[in-house]
GUGU-200407 format. One record per residue: x negated, y negated, z of N, C-alpha, C, O in turn; residue number from 1; residue in one letter; chain. Coordinates in pm, 1 decimal. Layout:
(site (X, Y, Z), (X, Y, Z), (X, Y, Z), (X, Y, Z), NUM, 'A', 'A');
...
REM end
This chain:
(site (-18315.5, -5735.7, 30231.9), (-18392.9, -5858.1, 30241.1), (-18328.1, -5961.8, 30333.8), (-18412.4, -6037.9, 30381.4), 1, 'X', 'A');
(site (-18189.4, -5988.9, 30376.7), (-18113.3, -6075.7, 30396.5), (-18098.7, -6069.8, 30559.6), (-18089.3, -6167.4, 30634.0), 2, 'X', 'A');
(site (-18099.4, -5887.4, 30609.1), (-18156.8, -5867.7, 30755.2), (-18292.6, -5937.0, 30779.0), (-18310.5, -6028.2, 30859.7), 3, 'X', 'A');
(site (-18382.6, -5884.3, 30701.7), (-18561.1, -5933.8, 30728.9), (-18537.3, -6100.4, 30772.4), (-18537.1, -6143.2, 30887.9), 4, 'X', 'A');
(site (-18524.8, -6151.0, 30693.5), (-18523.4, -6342.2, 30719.5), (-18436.9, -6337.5, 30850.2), (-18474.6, -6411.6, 30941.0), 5, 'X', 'A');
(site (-18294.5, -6238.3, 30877.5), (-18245.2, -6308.9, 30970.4), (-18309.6, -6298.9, 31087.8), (-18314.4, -6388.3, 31172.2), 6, 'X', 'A');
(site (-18381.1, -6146.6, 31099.4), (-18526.3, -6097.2, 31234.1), (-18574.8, -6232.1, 31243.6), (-18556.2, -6301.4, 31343.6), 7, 'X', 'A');
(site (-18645.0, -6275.9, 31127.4), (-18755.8, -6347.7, 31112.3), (-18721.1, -6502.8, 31158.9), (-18805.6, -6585.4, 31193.4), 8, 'X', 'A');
(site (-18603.0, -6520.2, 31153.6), (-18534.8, -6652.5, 31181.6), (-18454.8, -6606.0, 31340.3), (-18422.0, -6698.2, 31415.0), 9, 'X', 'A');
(site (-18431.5, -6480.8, 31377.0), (-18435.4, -6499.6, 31511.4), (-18568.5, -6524.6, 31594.5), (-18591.9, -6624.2, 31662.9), 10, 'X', 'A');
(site (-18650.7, -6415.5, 31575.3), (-18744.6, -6460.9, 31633.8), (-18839.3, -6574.3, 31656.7), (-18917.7, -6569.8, 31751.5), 11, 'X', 'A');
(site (-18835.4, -6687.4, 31565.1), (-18877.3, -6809.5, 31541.4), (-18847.6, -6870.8, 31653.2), (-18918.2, -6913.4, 31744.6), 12, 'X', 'A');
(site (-18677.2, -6869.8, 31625.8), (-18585.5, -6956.1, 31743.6), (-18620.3, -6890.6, 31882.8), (-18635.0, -6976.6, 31969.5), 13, 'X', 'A');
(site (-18635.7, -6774.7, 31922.7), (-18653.9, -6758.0, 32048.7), (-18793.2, -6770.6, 32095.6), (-18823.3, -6766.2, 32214.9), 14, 'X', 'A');
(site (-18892.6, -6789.0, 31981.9), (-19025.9, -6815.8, 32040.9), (-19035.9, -6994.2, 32080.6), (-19110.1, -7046.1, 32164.0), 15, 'X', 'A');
(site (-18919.5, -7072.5, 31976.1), (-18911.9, -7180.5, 32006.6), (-18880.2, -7226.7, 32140.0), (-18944.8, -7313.2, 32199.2), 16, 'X', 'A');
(site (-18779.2, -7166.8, 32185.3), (-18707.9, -7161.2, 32359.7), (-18804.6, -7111.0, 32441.4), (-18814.3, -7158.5, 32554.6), 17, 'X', 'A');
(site (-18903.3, -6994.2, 32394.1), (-19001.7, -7002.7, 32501.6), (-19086.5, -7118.1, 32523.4), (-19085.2, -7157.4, 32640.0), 18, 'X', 'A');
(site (-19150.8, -7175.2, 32453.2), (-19235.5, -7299.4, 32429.3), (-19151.2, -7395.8, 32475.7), (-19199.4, -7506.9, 32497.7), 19, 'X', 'A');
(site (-19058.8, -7380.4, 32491.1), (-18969.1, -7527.3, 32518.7), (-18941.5, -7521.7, 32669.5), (-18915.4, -7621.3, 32737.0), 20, 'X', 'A');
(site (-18951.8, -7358.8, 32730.4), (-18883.2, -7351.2, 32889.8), (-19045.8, -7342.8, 32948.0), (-19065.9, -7424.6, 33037.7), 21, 'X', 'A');
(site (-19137.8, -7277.1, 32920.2), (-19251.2, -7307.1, 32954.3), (-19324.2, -7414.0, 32951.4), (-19396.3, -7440.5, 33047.6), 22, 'X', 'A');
(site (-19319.1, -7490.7, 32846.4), (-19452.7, -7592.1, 32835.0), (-19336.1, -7713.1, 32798.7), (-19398.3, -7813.3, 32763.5), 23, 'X', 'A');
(site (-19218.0, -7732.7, 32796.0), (-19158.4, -7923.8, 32768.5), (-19141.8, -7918.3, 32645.7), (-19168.2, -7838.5, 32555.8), 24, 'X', 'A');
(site (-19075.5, -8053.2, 32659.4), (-19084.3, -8130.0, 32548.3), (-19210.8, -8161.5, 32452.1), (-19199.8, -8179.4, 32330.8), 25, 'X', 'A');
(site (-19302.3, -8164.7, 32506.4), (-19428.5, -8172.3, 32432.8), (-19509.7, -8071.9, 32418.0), (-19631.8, -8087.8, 32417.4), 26, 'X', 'A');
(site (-19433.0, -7918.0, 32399.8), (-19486.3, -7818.9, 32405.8), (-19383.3, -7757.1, 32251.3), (-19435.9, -7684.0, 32167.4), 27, 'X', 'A');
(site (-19235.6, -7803.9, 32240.2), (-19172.3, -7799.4, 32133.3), (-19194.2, -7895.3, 31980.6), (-19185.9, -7871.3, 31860.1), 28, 'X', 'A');
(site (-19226.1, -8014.0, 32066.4), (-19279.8, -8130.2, 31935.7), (-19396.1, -8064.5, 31889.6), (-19378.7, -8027.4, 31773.5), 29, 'X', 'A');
(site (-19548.7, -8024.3, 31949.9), (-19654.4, -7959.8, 31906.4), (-19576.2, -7853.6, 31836.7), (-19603.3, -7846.0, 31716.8), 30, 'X', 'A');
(site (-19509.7, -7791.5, 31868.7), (-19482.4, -7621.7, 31782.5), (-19418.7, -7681.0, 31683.8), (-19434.8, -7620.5, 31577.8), 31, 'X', 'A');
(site (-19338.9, -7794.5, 31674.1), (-19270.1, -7838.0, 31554.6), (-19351.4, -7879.8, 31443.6), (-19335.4, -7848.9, 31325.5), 32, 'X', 'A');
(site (-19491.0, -7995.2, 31522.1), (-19583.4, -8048.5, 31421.9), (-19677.9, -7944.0, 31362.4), (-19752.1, -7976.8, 31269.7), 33, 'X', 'A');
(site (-19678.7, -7791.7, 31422.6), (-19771.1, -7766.0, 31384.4), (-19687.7, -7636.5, 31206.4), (-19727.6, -7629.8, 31090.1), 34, 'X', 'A');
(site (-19583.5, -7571.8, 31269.5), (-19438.9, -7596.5, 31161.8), (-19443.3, -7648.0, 31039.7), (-19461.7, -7587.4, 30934.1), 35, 'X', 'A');
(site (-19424.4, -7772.5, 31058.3), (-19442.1, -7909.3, 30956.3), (-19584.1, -7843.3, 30916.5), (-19574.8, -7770.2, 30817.9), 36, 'X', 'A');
(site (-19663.4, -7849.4, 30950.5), (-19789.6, -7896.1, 30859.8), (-19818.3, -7734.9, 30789.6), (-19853.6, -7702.6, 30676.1), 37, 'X', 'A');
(site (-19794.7, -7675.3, 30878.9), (-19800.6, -7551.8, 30777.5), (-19747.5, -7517.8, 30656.2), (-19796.7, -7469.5, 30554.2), 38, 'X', 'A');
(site (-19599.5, -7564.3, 30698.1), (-19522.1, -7538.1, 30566.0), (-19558.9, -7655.0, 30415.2), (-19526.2, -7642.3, 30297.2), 39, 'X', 'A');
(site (-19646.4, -7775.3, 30492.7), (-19613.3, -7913.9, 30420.7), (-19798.3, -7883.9, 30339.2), (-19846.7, -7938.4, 30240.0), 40, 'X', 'A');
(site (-19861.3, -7774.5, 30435.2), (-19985.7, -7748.9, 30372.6), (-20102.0, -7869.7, 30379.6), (-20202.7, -7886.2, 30310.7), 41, 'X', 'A');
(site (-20040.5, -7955.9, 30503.9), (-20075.0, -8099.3, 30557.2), (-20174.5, -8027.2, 30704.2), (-20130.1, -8015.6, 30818.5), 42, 'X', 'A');
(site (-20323.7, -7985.0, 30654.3), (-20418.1, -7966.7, 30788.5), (-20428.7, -8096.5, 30914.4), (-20434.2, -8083.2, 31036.6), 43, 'X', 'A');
(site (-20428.9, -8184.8, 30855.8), (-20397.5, -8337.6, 30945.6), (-20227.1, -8254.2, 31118.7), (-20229.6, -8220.6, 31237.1), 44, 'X', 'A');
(site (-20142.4, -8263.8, 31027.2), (-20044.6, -8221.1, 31105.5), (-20040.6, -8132.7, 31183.4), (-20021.7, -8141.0, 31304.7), 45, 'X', 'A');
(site (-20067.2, -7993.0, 31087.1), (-20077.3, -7855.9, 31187.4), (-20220.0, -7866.6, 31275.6), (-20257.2, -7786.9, 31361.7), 46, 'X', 'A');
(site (-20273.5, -7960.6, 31240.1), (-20416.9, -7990.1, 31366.4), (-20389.8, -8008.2, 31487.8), (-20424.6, -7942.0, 31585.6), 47, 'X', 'A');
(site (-20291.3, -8150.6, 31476.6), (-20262.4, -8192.9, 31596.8), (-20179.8, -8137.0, 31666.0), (-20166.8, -8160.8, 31786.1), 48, 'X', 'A');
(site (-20085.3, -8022.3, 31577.2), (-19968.1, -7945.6, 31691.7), (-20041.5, -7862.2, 31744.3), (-20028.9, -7831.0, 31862.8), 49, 'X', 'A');
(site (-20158.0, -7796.2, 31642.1), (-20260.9, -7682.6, 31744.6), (-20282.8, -7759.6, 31822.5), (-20200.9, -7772.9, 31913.5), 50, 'X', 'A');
(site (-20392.7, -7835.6, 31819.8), (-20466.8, -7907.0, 31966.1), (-20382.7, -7887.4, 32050.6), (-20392.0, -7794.3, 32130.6), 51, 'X', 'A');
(site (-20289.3, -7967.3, 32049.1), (-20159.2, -8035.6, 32155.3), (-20111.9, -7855.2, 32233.0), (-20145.7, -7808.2, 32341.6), 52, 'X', 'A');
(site (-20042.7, -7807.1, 32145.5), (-20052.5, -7636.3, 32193.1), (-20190.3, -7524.3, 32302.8), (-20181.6, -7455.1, 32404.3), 53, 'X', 'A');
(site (-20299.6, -7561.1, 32211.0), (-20383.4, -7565.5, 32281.8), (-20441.1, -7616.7, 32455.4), (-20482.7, -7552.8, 32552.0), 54, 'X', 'A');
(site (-20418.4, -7751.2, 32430.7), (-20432.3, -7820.5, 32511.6), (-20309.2, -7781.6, 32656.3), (-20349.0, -7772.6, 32772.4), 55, 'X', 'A');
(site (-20219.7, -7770.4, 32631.9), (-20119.1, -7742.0, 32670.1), (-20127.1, -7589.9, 32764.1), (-20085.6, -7565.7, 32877.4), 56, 'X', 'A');
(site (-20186.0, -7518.6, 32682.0), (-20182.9, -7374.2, 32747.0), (-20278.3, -7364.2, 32814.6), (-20271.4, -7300.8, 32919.9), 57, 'X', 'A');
(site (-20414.4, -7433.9, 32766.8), (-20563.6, -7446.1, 32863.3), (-20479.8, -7485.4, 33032.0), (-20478.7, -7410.1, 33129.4), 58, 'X', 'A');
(site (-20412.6, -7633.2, 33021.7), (-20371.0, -7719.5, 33137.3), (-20285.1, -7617.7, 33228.3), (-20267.1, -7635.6, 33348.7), 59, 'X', 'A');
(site (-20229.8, -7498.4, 33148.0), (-20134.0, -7441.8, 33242.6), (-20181.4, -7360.5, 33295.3), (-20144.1, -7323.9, 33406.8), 60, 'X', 'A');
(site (-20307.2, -7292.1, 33211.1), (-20388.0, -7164.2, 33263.0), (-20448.6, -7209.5, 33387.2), (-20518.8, -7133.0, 33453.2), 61, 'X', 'A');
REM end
């Protein structure tokens, strides 16, 4: 069990560094807010990190 979380907690972090070398600072705050609201079960929060994510990947496409 103690491998699984650590996969699961690497891969987090390196999807975080992608979002962060691709899309900014405001491409890591969205992945953070959307994080937060998932875990906090707060749709308000994880809304706005989708959009912002969203928004973000539309602008780059």
């Amino acid at each position: 069990m103690p491998l699984i979380a650590i996969a699961i907690a690497a891969l987090a972090v390196g999807f975080e560094q992608l979002v962060q070398w691709k899309y900014g600072a405001m491409g890591i705050v969205a992945f953070i807010a959307l994080t937060i609201g998932y875990k906090a079960k707060s749709v308000a929060i994880g809304g706005i990190g989708a959009v912002v994510l969203v928004m973000l990947l539309a602008h780059s496409g």
